[in-house]
N, CA, C and O atoms as a MOPAC input file, in Angstrom:
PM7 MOZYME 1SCF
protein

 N    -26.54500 1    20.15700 1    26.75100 1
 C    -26.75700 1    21.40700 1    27.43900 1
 C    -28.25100 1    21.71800 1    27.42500 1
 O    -28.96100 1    21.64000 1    26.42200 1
 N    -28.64100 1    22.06700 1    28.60900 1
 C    -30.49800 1    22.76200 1    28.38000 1
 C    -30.43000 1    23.96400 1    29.24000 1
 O    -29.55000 1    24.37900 1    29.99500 1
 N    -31.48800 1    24.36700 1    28.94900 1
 C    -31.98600 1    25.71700 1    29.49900 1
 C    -33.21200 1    25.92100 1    30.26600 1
 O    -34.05900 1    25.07000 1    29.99800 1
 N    -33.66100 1    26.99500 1    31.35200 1
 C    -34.97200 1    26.78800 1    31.84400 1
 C    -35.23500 1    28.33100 1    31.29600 1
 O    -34.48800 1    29.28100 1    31.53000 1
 N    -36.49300 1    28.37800 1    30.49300 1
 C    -36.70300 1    30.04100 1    29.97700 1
 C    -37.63500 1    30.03500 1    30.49500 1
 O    -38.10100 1    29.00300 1    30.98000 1
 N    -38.46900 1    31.70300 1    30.59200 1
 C    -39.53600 1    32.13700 1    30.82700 1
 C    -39.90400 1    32.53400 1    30.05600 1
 O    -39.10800 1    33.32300 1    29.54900 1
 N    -40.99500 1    32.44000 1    29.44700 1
 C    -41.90200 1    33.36600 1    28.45000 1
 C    -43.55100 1    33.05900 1    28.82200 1
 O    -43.90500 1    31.90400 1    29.06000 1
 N    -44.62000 1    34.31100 1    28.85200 1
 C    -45.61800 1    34.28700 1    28.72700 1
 C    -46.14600 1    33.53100 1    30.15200 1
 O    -47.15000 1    32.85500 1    30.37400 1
 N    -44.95900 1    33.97100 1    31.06100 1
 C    -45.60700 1    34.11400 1    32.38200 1
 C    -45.59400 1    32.03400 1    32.92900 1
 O    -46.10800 1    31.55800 1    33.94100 1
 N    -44.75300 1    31.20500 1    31.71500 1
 C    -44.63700 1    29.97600 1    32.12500 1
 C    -43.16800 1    29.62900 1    31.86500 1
 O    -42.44900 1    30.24200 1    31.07600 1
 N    -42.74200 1    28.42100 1    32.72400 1
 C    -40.97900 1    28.16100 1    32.74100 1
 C    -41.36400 1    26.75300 1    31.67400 1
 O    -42.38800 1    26.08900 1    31.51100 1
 N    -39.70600 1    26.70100 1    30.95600 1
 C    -39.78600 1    25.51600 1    30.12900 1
 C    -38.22300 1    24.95000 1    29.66400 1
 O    -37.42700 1    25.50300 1    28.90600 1
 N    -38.13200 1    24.11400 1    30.13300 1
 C    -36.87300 1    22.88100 1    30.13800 1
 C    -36.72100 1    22.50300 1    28.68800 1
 O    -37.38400 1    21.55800 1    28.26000 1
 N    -35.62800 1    23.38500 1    27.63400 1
 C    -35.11100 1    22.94200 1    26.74100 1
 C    -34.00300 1    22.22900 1    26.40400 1
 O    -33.44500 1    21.77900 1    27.40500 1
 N    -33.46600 1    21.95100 1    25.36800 1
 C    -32.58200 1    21.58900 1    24.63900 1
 C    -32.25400 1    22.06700 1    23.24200 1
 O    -33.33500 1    22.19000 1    22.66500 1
 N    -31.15500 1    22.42700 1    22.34600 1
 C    -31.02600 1    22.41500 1    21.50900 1
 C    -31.54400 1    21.42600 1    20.70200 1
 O    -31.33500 1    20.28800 1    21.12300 1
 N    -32.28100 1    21.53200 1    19.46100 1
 C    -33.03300 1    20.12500 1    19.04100 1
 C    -34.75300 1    19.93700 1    19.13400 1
 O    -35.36000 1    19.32500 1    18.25500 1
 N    -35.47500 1    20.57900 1    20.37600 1
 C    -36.16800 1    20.42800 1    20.71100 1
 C    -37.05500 1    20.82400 1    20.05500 1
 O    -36.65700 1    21.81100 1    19.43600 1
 N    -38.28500 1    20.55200 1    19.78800 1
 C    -39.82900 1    21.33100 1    19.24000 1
 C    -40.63100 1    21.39300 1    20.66500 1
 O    -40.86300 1    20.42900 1    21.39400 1
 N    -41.11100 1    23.17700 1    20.95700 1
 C    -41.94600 1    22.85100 1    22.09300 1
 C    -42.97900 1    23.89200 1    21.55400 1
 O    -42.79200 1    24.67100 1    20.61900 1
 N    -43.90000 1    23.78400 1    22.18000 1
 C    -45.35300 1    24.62300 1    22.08700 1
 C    -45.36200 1    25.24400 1    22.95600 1
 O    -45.12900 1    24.74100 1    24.05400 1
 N    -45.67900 1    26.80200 1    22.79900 1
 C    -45.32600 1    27.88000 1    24.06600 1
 C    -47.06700 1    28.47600 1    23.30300 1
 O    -47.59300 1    28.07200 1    22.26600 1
 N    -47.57400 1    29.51400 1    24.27400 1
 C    -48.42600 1    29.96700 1    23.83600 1
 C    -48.25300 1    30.89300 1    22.53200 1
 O    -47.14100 1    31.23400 1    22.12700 1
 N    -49.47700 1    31.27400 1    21.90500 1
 C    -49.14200 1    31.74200 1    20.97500 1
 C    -48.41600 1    33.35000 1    20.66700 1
 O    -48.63400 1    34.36800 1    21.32400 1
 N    -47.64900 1    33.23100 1    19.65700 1
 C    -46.36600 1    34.27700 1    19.97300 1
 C    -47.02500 1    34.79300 1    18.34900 1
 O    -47.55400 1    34.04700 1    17.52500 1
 N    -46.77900 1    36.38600 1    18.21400 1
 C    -46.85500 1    37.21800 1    17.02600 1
 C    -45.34100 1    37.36100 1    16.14800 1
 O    -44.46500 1    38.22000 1    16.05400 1
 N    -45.57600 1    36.09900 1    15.62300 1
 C    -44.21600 1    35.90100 1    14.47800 1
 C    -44.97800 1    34.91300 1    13.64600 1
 O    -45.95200 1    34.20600 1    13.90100 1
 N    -44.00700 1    35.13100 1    12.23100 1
 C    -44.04700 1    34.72500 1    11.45600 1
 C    -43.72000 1    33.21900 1    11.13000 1
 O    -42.51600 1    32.96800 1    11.06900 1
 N    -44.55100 1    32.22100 1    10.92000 1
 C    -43.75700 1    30.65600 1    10.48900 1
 C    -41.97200 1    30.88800 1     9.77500 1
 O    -41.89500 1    31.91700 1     9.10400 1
 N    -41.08300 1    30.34200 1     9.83400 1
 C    -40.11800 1    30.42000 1     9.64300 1
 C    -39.48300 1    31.75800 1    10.03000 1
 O    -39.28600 1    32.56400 1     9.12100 1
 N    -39.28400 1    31.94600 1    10.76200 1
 C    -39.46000 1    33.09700 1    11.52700 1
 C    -38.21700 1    33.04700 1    13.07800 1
 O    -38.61000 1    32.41900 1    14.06100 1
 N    -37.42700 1    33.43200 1    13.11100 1
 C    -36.03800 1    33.36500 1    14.25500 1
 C    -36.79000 1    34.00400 1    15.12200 1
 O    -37.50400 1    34.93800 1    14.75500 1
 N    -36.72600 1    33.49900 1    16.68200 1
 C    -37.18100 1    34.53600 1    17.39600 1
 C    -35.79900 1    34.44500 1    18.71900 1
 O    -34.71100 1    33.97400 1    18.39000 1
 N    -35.98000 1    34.82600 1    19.81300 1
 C    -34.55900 1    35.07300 1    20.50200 1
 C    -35.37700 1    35.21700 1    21.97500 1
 O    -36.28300 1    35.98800 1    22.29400 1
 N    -34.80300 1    34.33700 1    22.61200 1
 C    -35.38600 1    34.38300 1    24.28100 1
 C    -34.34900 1    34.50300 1    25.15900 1
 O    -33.36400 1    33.81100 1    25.41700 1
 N    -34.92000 1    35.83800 1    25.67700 1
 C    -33.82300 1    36.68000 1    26.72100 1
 C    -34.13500 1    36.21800 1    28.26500 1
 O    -33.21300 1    36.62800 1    28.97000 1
 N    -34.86700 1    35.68600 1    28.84000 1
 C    -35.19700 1    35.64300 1    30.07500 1
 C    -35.05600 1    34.08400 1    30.46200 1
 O    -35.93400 1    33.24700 1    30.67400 1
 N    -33.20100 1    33.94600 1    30.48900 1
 C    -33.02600 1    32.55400 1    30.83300 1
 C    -32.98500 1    32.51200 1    31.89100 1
 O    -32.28400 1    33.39200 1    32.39100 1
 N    -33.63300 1    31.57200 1    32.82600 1
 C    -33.39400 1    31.23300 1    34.30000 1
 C    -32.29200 1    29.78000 1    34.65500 1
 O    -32.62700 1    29.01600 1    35.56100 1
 N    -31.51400 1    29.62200 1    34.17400 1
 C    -31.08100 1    28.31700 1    34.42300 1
 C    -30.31200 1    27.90600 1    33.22300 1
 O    -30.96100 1    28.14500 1    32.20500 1
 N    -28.97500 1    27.28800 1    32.95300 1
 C    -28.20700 1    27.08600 1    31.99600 1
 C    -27.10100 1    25.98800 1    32.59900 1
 O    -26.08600 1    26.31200 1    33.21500 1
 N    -27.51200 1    24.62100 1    32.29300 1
 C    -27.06000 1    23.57600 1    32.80000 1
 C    -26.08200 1    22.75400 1    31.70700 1
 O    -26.19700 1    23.19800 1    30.56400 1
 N    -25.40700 1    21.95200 1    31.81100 1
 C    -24.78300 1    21.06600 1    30.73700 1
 C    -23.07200 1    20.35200 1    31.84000 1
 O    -22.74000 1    20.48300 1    33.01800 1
 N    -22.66800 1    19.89400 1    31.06900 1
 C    -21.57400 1    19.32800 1    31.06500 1
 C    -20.27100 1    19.68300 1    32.51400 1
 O    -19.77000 1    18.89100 1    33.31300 1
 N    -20.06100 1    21.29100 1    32.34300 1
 C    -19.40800 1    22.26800 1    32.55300 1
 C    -20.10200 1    22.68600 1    34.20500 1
 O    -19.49200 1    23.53100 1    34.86100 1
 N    -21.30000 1    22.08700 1    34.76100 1
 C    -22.03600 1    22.81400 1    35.69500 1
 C    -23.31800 1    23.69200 1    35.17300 1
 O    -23.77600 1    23.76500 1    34.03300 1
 N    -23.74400 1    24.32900 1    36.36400 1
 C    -25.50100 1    24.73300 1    36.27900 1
 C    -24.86300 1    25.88000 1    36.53700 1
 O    -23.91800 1    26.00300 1    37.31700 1
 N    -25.49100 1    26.93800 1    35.73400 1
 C    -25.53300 1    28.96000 1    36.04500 1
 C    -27.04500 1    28.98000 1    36.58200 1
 O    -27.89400 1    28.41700 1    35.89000 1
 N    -27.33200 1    29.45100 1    37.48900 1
 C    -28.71400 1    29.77300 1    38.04800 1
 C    -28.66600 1    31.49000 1    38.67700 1
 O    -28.44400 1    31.90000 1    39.81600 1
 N    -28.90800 1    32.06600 1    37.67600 1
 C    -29.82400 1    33.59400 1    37.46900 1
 C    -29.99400 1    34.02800 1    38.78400 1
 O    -29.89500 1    33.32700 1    39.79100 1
 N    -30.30000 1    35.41600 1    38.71800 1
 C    -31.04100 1    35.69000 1    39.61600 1
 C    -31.54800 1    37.13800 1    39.42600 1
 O    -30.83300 1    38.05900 1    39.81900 1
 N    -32.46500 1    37.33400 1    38.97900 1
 C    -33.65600 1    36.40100 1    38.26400 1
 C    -33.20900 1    35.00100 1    36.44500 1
 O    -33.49400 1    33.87000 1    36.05000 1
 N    -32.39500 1    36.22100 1    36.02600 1
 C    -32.09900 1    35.87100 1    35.25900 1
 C    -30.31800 1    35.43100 1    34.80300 1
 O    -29.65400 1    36.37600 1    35.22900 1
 N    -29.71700 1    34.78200 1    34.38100 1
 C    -28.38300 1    34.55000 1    33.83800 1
 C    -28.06800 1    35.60000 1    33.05700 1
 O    -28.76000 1    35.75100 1    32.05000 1
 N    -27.11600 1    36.43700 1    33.28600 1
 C    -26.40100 1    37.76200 1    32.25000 1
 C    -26.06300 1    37.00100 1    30.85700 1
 O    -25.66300 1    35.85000 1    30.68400 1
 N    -26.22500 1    37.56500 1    30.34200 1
 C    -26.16500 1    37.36000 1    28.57700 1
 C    -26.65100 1    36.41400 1    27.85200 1
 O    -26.55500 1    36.25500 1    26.63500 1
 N    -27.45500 1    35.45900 1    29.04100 1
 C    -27.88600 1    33.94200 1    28.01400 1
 C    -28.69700 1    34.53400 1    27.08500 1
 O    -29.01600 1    35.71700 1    27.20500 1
 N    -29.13300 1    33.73800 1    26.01400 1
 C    -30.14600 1    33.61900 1    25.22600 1
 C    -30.49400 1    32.04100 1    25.02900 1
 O    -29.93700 1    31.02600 1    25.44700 1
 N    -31.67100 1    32.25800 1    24.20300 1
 C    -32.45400 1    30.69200 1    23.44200 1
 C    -32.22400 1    31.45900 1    21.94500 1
 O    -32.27100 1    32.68700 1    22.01100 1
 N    -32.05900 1    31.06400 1    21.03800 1
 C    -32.11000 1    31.19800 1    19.94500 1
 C    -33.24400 1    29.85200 1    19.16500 1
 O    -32.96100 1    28.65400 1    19.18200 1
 N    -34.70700 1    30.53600 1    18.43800 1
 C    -34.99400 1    28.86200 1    18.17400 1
 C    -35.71200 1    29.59300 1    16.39700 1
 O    -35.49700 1    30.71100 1    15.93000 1
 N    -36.55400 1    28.46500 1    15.80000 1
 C    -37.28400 1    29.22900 1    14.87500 1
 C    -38.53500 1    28.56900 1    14.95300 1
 O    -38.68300 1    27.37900 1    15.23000 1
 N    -39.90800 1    29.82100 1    14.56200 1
 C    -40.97200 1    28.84600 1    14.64200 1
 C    -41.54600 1    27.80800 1    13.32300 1
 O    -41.32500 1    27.91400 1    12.11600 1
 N    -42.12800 1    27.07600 1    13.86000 1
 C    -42.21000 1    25.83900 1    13.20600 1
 C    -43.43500 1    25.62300 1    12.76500 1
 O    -43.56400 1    24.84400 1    11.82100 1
 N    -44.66000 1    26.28700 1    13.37000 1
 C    -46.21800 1    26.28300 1    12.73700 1
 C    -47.00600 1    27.25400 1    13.87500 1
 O    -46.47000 1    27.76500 1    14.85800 1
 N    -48.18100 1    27.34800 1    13.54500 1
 C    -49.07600 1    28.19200 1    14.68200 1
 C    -50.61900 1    27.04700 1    14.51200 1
 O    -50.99500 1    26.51100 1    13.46900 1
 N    -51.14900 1    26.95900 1    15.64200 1
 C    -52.00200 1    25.92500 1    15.67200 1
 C    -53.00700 1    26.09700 1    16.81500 1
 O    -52.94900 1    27.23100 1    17.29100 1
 N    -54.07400 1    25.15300 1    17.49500 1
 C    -54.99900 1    25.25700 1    18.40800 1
 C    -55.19100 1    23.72300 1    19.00700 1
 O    -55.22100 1    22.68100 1    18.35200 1
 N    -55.26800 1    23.82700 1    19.92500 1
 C    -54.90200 1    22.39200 1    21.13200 1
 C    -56.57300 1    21.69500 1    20.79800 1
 O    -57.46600 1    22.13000 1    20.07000 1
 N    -56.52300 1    20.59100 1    21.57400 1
 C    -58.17200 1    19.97100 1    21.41200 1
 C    -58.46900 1    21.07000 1    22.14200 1
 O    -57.70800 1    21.81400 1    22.76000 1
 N    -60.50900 1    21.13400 1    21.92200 1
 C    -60.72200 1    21.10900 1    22.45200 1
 C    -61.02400 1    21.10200 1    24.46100 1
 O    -60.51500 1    20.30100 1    25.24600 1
 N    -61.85400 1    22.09900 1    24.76400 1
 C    -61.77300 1    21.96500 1    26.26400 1
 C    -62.84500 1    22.60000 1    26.61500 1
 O    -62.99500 1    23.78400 1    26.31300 1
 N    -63.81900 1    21.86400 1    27.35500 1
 C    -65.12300 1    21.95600 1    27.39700 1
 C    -65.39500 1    22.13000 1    28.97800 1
 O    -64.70300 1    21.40000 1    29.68800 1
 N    -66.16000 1    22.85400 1    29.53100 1
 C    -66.13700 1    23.53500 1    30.25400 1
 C    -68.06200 1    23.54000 1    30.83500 1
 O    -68.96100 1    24.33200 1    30.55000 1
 N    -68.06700 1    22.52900 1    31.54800 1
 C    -70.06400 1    22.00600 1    31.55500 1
 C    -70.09700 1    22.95100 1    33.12000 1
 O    -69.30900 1    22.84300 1    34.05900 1
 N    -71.41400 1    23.97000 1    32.98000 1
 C    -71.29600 1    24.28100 1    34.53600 1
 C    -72.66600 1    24.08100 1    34.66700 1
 O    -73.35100 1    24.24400 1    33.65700 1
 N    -73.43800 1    23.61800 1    36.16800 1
 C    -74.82400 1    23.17900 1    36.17600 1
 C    -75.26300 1    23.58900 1    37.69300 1
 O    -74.26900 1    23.66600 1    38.41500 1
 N    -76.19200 1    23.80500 1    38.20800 1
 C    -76.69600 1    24.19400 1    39.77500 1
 C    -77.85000 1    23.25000 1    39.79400 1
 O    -78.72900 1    23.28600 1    38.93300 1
 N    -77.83700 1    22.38200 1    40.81500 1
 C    -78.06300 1    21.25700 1    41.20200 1
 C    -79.83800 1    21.61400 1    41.56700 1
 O    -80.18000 1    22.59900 1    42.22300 1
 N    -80.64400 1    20.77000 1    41.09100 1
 C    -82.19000 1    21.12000 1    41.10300 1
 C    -82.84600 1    22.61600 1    41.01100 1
 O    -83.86100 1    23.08300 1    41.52800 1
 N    -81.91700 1    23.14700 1    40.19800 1
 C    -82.59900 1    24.35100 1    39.10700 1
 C    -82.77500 1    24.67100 1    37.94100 1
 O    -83.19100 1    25.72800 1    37.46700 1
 N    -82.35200 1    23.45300 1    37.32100 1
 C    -82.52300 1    23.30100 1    35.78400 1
 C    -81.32400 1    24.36900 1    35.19100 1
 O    -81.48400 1    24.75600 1    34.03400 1
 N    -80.42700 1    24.73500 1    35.75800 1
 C    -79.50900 1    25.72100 1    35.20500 1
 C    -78.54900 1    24.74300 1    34.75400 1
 O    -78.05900 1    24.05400 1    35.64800 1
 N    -78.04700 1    24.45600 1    33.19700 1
 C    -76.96900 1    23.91800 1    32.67600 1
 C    -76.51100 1    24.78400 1    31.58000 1
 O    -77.33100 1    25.05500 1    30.70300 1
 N    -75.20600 1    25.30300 1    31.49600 1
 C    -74.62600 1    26.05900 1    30.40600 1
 C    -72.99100 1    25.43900 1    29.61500 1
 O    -72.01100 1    25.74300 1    30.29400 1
 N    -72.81600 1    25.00200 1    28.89700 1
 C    -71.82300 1    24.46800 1    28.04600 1
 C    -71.22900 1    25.40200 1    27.49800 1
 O    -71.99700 1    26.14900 1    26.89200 1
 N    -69.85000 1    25.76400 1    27.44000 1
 C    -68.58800 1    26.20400 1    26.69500 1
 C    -67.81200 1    25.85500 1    26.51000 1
 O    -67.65600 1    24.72600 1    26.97600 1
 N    -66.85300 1    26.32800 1    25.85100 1
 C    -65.49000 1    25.96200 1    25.20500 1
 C    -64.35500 1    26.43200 1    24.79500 1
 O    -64.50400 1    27.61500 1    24.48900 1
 N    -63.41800 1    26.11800 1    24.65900 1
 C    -62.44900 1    26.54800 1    23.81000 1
 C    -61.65500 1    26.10600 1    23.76000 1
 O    -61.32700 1    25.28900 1    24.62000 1
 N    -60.53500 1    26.54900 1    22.21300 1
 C    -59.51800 1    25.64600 1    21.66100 1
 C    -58.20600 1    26.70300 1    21.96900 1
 O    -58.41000 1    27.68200 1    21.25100 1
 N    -57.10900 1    26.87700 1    22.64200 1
 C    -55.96000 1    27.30400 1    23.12000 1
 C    -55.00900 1    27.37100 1    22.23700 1
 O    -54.38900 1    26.32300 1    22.05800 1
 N    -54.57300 1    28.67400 1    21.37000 1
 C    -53.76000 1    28.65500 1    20.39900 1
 C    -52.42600 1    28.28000 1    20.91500 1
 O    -52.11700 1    28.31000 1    22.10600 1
 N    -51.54400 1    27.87400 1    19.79500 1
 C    -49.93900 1    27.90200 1    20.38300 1
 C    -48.97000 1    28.11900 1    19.36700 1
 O    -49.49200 1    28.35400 1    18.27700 1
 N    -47.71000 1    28.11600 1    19.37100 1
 C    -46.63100 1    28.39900 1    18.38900 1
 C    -45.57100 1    26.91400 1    18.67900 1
 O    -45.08700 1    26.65200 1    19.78000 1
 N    -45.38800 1    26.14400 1    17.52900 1
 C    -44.22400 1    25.56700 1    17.98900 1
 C    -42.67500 1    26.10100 1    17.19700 1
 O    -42.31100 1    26.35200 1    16.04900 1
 N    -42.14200 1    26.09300 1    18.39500 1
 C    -40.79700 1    26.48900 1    18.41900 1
 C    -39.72100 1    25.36300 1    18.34000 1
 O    -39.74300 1    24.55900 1    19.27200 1
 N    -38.38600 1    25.11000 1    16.95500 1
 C    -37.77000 1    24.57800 1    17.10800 1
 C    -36.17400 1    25.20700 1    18.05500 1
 O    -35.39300 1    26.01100 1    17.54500 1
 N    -36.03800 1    24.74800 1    19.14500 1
 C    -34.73200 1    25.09800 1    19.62300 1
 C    -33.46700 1    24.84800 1    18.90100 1
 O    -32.94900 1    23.73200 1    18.86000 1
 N    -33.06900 1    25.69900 1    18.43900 1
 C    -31.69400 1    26.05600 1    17.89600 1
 C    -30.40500 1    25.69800 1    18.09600 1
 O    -29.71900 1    24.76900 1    17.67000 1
 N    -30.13800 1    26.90700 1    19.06100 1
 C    -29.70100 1    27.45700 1    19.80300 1
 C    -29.34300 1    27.75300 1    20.99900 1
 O    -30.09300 1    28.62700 1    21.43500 1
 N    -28.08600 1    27.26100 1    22.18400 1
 C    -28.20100 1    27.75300 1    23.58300 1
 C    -27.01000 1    28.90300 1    24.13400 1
 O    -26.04600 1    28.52800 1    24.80200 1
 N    -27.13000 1    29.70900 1    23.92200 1
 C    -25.73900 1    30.94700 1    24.10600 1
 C    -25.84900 1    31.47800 1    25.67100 1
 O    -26.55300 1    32.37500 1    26.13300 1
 N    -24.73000 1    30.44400 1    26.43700 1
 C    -24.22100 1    31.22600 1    27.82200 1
 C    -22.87400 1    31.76400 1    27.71500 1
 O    -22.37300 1    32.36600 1    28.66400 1

């Protein structure tokens, strides 16, 4: 059975079982969290497709660590003006073990 959820404004193709990295979420490591905004609930039995969302699904998962992606460097330059400026940054995230699929 999998699921398509929304959170944080991106969709994501689970499974019970799964570890995924969603952006970073304000919870605690070992920590249950509960995702209400299922779009899609597929398996065995047929596909439920929402609209927007599926009535009563959930994700049930727990998190698993909080962390920061490589690196991502960001060079911007204007061509015969000597203008070059370098930045960066590292993209926090949460991984989430999937649990849980309740349709």
């Amino acid at each position: 059975m999998y699921a398509i959820l929304r959170t944080s404004g991106y969709q994501y193709r689970v499974e019970a079982g799964n570890i995924v990295r969603l952006p970073k979420m304000d919870a605690q490591e070992g920590a249950n969290v509960e995702f209400d905004e299922v779009l899609q609930i597929g398996g065995e039995n047929g596909t439920k497709i929402g609209t927007p969302v599926v009535d009563g699904a959930k994700v049930q998962a727990t998190v698993v660590r909080h962390g920061k992606e490589a690196k991502i460097i960001v060079y911007k330059f204007k061509r015969r003006k000597g203008f070059e400026k370098t930045r960066g940054h590292r993209t926090q995230y949460t991984e989430v073990r999937i649990n849980q699929i309740l349709g």
